[in-house]
C-alpha positions as CSV (number, residue, x, y, z in Angstrom):
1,X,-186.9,-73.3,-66.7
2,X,-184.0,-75.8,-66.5
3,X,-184.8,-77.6,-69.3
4,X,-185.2,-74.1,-71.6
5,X,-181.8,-73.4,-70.4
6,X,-180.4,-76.7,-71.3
7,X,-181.9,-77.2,-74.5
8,X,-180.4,-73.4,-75.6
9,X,-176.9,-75.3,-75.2
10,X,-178.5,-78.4,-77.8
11,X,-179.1,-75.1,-80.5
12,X,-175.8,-73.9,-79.8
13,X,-174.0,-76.9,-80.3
14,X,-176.0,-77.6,-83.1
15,X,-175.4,-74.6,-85.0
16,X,-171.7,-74.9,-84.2
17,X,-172.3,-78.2,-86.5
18,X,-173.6,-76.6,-89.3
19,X,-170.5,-73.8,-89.1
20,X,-168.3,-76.9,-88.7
21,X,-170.1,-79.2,-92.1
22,X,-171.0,-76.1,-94.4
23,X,-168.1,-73.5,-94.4
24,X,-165.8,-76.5,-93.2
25,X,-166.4,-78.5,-96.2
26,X,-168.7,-76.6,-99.0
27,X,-166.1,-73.2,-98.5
28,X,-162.7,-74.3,-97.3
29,X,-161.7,-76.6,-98.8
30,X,-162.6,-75.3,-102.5
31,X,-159.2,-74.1,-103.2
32,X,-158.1,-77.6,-103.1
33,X,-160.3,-78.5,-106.6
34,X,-159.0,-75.8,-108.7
35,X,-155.5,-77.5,-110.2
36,X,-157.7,-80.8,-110.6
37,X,-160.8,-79.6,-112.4
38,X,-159.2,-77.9,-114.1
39,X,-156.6,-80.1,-115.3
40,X,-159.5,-83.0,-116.3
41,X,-161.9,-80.7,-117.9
42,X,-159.5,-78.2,-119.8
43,X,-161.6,-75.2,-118.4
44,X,-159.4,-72.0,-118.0
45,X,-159.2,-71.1,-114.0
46,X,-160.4,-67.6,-114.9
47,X,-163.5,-69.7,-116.0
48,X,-164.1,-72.0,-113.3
49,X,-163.2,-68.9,-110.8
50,X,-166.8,-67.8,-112.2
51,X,-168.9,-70.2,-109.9
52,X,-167.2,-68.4,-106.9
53,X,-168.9,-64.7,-108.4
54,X,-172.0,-66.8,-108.5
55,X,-171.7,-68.1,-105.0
56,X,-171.0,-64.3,-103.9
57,X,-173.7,-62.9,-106.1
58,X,-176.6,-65.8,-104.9
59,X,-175.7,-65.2,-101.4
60,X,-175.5,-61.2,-101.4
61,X,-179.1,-61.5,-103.0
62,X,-180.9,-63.9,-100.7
63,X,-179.5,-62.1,-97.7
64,X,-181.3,-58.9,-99.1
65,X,-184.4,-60.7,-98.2
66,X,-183.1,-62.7,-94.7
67,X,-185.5,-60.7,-92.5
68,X,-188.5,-61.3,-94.7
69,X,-187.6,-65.4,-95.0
70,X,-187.2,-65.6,-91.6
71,X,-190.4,-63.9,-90.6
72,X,-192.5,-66.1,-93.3
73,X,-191.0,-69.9,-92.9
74,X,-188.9,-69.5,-89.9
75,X,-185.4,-70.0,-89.3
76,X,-185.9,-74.4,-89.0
77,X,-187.4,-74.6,-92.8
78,X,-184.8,-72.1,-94.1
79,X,-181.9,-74.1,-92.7
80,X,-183.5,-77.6,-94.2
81,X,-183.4,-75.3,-97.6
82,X,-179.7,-74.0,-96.9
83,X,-178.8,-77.9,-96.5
84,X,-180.9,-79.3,-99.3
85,X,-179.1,-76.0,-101.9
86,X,-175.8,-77.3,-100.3
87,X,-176.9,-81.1,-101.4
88,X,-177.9,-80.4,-104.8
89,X,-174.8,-77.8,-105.3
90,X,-171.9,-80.5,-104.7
91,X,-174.2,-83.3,-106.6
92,X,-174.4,-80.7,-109.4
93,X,-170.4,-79.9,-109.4
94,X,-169.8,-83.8,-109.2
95,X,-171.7,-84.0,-112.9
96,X,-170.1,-80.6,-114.0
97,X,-168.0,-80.9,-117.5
98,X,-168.3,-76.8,-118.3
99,X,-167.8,-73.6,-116.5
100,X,-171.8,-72.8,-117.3
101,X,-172.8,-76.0,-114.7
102,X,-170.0,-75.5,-112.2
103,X,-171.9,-71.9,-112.1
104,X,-175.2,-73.4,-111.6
105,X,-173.5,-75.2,-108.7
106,X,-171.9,-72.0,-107.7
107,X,-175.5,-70.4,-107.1
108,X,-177.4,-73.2,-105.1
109,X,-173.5,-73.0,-103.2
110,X,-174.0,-69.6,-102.3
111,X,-177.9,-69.8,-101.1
112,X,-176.8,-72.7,-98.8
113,X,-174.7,-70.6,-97.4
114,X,-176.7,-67.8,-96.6
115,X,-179.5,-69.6,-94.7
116,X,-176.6,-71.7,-92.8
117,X,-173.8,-69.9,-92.0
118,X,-173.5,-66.1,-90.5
119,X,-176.5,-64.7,-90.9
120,X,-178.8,-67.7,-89.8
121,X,-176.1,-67.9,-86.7
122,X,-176.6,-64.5,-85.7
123,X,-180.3,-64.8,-86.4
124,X,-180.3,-68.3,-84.0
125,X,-178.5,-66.8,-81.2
126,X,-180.2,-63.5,-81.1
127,X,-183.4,-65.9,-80.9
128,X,-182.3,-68.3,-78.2
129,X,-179.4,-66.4,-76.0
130,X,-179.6,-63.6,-73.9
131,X,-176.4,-62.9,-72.5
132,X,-173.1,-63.6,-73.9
133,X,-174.1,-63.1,-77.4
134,X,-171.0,-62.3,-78.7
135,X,-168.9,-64.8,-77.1
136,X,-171.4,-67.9,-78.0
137,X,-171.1,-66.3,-81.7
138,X,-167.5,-66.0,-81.7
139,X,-167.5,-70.2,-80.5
140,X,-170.3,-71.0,-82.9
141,X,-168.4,-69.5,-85.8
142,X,-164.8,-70.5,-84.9
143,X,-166.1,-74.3,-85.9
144,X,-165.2,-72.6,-89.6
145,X,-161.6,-73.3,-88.8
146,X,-161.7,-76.5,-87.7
147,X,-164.2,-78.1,-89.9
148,X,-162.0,-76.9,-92.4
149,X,-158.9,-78.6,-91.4
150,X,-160.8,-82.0,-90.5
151,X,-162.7,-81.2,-94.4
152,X,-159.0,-81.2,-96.2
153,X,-157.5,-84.2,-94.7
154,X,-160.7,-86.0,-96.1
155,X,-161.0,-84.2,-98.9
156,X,-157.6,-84.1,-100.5
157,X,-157.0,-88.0,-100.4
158,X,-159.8,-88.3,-102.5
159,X,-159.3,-85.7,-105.0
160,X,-155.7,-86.9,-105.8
161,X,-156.5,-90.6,-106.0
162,X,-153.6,-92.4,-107.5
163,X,-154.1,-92.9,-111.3
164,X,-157.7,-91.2,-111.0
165,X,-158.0,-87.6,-112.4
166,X,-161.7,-88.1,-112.3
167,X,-161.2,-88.3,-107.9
168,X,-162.4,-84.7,-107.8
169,X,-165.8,-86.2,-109.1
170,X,-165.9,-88.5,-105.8
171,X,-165.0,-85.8,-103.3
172,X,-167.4,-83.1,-104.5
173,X,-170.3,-86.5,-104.3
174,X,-168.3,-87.1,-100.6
175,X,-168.6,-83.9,-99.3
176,X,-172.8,-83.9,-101.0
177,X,-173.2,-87.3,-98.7
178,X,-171.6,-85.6,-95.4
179,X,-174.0,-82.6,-96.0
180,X,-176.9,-84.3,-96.4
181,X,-176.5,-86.7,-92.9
182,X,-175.6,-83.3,-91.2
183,X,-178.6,-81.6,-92.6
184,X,-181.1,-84.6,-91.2
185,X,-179.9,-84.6,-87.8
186,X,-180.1,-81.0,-87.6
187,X,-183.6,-81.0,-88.6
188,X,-184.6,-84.0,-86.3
189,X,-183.3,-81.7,-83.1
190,X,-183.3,-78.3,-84.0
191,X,-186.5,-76.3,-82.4
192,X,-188.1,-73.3,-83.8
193,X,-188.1,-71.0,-80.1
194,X,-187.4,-71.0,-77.2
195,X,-189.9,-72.8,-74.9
196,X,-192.0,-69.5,-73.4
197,X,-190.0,-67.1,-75.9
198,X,-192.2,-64.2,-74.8
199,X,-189.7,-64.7,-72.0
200,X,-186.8,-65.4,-73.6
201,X,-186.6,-62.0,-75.8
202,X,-187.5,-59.9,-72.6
203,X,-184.9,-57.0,-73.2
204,X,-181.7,-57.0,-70.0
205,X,-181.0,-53.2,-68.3
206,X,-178.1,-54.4,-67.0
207,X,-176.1,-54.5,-69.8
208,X,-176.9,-52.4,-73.0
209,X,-174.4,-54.0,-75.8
210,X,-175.9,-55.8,-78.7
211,X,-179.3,-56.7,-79.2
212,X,-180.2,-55.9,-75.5
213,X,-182.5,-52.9,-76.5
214,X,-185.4,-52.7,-78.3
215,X,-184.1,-50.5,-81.4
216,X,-186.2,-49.2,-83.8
217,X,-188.7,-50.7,-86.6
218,X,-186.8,-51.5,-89.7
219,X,-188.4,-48.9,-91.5
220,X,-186.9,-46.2,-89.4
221,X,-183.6,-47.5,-89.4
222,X,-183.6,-47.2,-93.2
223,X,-184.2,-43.6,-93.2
224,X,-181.4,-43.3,-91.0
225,X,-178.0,-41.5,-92.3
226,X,-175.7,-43.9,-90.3
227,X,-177.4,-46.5,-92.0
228,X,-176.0,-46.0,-95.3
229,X,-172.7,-45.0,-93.5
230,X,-172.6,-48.2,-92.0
231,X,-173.5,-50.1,-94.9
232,X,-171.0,-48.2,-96.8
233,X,-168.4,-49.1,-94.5
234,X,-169.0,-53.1,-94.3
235,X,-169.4,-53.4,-98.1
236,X,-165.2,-51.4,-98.1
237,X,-164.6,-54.0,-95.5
238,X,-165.6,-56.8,-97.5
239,X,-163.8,-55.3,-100.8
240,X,-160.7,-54.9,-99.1
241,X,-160.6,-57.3,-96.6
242,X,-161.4,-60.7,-98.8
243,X,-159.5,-59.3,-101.9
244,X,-156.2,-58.9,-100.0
245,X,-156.9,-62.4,-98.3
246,X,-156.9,-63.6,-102.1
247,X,-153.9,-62.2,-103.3
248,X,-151.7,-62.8,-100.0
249,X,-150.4,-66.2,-100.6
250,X,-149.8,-64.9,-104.4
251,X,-148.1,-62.0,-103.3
252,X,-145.7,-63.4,-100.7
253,X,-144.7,-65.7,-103.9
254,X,-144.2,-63.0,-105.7
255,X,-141.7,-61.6,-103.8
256,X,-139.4,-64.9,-103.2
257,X,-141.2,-66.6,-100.4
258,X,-140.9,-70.3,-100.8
259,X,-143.9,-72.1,-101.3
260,X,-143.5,-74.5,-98.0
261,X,-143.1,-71.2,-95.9
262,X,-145.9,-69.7,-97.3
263,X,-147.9,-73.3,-96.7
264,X,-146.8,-72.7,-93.5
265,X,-147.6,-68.9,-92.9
266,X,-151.4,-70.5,-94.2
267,X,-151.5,-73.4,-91.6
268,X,-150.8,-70.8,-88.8
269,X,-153.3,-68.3,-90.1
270,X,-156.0,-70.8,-90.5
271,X,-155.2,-72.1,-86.2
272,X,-155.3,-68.2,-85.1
273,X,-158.7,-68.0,-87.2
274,X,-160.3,-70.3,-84.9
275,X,-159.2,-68.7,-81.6
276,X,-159.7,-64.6,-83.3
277,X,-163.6,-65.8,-83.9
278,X,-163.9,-66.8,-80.0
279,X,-161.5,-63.9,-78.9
280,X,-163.7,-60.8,-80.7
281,X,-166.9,-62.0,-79.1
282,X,-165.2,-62.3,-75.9
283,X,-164.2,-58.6,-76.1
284,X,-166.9,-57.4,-77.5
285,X,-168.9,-58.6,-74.3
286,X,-167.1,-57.0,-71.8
287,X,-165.2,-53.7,-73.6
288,X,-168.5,-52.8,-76.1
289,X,-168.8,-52.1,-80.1
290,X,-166.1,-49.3,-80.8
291,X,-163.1,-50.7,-79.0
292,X,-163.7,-54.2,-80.5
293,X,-164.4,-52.7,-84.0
294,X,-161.5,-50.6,-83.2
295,X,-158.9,-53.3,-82.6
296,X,-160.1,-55.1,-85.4
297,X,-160.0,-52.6,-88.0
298,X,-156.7,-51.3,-86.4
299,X,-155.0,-54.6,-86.6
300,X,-156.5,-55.1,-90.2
301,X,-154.3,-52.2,-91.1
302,X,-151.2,-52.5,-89.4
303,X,-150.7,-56.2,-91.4
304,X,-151.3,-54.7,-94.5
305,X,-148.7,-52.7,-93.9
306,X,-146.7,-55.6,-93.0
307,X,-147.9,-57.7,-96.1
308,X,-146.4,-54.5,-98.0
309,X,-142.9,-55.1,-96.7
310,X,-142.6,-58.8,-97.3
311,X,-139.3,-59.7,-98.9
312,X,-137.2,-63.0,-99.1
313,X,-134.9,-61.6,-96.1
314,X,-135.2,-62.8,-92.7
315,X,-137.2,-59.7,-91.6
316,X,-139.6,-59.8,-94.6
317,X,-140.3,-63.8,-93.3
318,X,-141.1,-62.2,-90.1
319,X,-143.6,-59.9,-91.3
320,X,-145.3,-62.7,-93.3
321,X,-145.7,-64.9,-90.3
322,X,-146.9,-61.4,-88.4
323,X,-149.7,-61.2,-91.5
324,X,-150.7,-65.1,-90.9
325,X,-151.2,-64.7,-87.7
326,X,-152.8,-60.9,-87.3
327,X,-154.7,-61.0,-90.3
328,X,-157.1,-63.5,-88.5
329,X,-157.9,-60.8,-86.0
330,X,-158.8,-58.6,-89.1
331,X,-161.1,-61.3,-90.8
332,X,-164.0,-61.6,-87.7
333,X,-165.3,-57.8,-89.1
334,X,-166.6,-60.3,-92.2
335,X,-168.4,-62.4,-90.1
336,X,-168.8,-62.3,-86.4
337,X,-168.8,-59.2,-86.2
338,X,-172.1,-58.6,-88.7
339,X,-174.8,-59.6,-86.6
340,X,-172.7,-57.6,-83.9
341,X,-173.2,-54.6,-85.6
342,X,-176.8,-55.4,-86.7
343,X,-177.6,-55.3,-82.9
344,X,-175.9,-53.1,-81.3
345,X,-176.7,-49.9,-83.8
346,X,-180.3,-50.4,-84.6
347,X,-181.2,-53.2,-81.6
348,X,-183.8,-56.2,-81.6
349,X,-186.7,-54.6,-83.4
350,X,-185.2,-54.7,-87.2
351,X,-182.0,-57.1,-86.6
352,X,-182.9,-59.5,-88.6
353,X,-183.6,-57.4,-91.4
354,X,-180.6,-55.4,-90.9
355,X,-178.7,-58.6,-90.6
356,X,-179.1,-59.4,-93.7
357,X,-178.8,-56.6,-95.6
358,X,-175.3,-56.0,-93.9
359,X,-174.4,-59.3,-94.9
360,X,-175.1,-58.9,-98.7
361,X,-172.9,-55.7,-99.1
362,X,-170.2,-57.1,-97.2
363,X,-170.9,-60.6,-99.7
364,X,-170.8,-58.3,-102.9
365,X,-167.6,-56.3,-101.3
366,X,-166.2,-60.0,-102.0
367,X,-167.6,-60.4,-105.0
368,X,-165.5,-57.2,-106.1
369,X,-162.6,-57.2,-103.8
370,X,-160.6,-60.2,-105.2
371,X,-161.0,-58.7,-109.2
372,X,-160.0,-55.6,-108.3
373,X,-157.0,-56.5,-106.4
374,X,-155.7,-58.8,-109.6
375,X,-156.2,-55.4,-112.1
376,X,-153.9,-53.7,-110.0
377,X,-151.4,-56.4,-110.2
378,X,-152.1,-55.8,-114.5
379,X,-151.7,-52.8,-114.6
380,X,-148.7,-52.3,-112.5
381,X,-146.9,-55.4,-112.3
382,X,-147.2,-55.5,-108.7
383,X,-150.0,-56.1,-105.8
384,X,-148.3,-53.2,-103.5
385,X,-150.4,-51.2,-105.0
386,X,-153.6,-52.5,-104.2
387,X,-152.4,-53.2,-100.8
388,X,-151.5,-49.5,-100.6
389,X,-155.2,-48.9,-101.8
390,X,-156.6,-51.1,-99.3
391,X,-155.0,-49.3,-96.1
392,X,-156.3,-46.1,-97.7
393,X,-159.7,-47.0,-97.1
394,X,-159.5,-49.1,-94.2
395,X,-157.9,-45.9,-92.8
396,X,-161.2,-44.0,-93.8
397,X,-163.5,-46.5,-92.3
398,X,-162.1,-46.6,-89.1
399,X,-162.4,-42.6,-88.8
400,X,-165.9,-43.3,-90.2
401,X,-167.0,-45.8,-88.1
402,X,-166.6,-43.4,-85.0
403,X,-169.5,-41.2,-86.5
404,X,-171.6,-44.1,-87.4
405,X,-171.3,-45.8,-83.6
406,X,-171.7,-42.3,-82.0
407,X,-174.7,-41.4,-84.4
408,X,-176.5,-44.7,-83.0
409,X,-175.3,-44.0,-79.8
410,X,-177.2,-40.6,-79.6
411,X,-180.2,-42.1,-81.1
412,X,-180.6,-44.9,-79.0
413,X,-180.4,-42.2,-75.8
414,X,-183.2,-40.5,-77.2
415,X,-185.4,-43.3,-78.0
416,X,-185.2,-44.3,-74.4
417,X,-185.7,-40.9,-73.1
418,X,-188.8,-41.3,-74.9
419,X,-190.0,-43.8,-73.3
420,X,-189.1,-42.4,-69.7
């Protein structure tokens, strides 16, 4: 019993590894290649923007099928294929010349990520922890933030080698290296399940948030109205939440912000990310689904509003550093929060299924959020618009999410009447 216990805290530190190599340095730190690929191969940055649609597209369309991997190959082999995708992505972007390869890369990219970041967390922890689930996700998945600060002081050095415009060739082959000794030691510890997991599943009656009941069959959940509603409501959070992330930093420029207080509104946004992650599991273990979902969603809103009023004025400074900060409260309903949801409103029976389904509309929400956003800013000249647009249906979401968590709350009362 001691040693299951113990060896629980090896997967969890494990898969706050692969957080910390894969989003840390295959996803943060891609903003960093865009001036120099695109300054040594002439492609437009409209162009080379394509392999991220790819990425979003690949990883919304494997997650579709999460629950059906999973339950085939197991979560072990599926992470040695997320690592070996990530591996052949970077090694393929280190070769690239045209926008048609970087894309190539862009779609093994986004299939490494979905079998080794948020899905395959919540999937892992689901699996090996019984209590505290949202906390140990929150920790797991906070490694985002600070694999992605250690990433750019590696990576940038070698992109901007002195007298090299070719440097962005070594980092992409860097960053393929550090994935690929990551991937190995993962695979040499990680275990399959829990030693006696017939016990380790065993469902708790103390405490009935997240995947603590049984649920229902994933082919009941399907037929369940709140299960579109939900849906409907991740994929808006998605679309609005990662398309105003990716016109922020444009938009505060926009409006007269210099750029080193804007680099510095980013610096503090990306610290608060870290400690959000953590904070939202925390709450969601003690105060339940609808008041963290709440605060989240609420706080998503009020810094839009904010982001609305930023001028080059020392209140309009204020507000931008209010964004920085806040916004990372905001950003966990993309990722934490998902196998939170998956849990908590259909329970342990379907989760993985559900998992990933929720993931892929809240991946193609990205995919559409960011293009969106920028034919606003055409048409009008301005992104207030779009963030305007953006509160509108954040507002409707929250109000929606209330009938979406009651719905499941009634259900799951009956289905345990049922069973006395």
């Amino acid at each position: 019993m001691e040693k299951k216990i113990e060896y629980k805290w090896v997967i969890v530190s494990l898969c706050f590894l692969m957080v910390f190599a894969c989003l840390g340095f295959c996803s943060s730190t891609k903003s960093l290649f865009v001036a120099a690929v695109t300054k040594a191969t002439g492609i437009s940055r409209t162009a080379f923007s394509l392999n991220d649609s790819c990425r979003y597209i690949s990883t919304s369309i494997i997650n579709i099928f999460f629950g059906a991997l999973v339950q085939r190959f197991g979560t072990r082999k599926l992470i040695g294929a997320g690592f070996l995708s990530l591996v052949i992505s970077f090694l393929v972007y280190s070769v690239a010349t045209n926008f048609l390869v970087f894309c190539i890369g862009g779609c093994f990219l986004g299939i490494g990520l979905a079998w080794t970041t948020t899905t395959m967390v919540g999937c892992v922890v689901n699996k090996w922890c019984k209590e505290s689930k949202g906390t140990i996700m929150g920790a797991i998945l906070a490694a985002n933030g600070f694999g992605g600060a250690l990433a750019t002081q590696i990576i940038s050095p070698v992109i901007y080698q002195e007298g090299n415009t070719n440097g962005y060739k070594s980092a992409y082959f860097l960053i393929a290296m550090i994935i690929l000794v990551v991937g190995i030691f993962i695979q040499l510890f990680f275990r399959e399940n829990p030693k006696n997991s017939s016990s380790e599943t065993i469902i708790s009656t103390k405490n009935k948030r997240g995947n603590s009941w049984e649920g229902m069959e994933y082919s009941k959940a399907v037929k369940k109205v709140y299960f579109y509603g939900a849906a409907t409501c991740i994929f808006l959070t998605g679309f609005v939440l990662q398309g105003i992330t990716g016109i922020s930093a444009v938009h505060m420029k926009d409006v007269g912000l210099s750029a080193s207080y804007i680099a510095t509104v980013l610096s503090l946004h990306s610290l608060s990310l870290s400690f959000f992650k953590f904070f939202t599991g925390f709450i969601y273990d003690r105060l339940g689904l609808r008041i963290t979902t709440n605060i989240c969603s609420v706080t998503a809103v009020l810094v839009m509003i904010a982001l609305v009023f930023v001028t080059d004025s020392a209140t309009g400074k204020a507000l931008a550093m209010i964004y920085g900060i806040f916004s990372s409260l905001a950003l966990p309903l993309e990722t934490i929060m998902l196998p939170i949801f998956a849990g908590d409103l259909f329970g342990q029976k379907s989760f993985n299924e559900v998992l990933g389904i929720f993931v892929s509309v809240n991946t193609a929400g990205y995919a559409l959020g960011a293009p969106a956003m920028n034919l606003f800013y055409d048409l009008f000249g301005s992104y207030r618009i779009s963030l305007v647009l953006g509160i509108t249906i954040l507002v409707m979401v929250i109000i929606y999410m209330q009938f979406v968590i009651s719905a499941s709350k009634q259900e799951r009362e009956k289905l345990e009447c049922a069973k006395g």
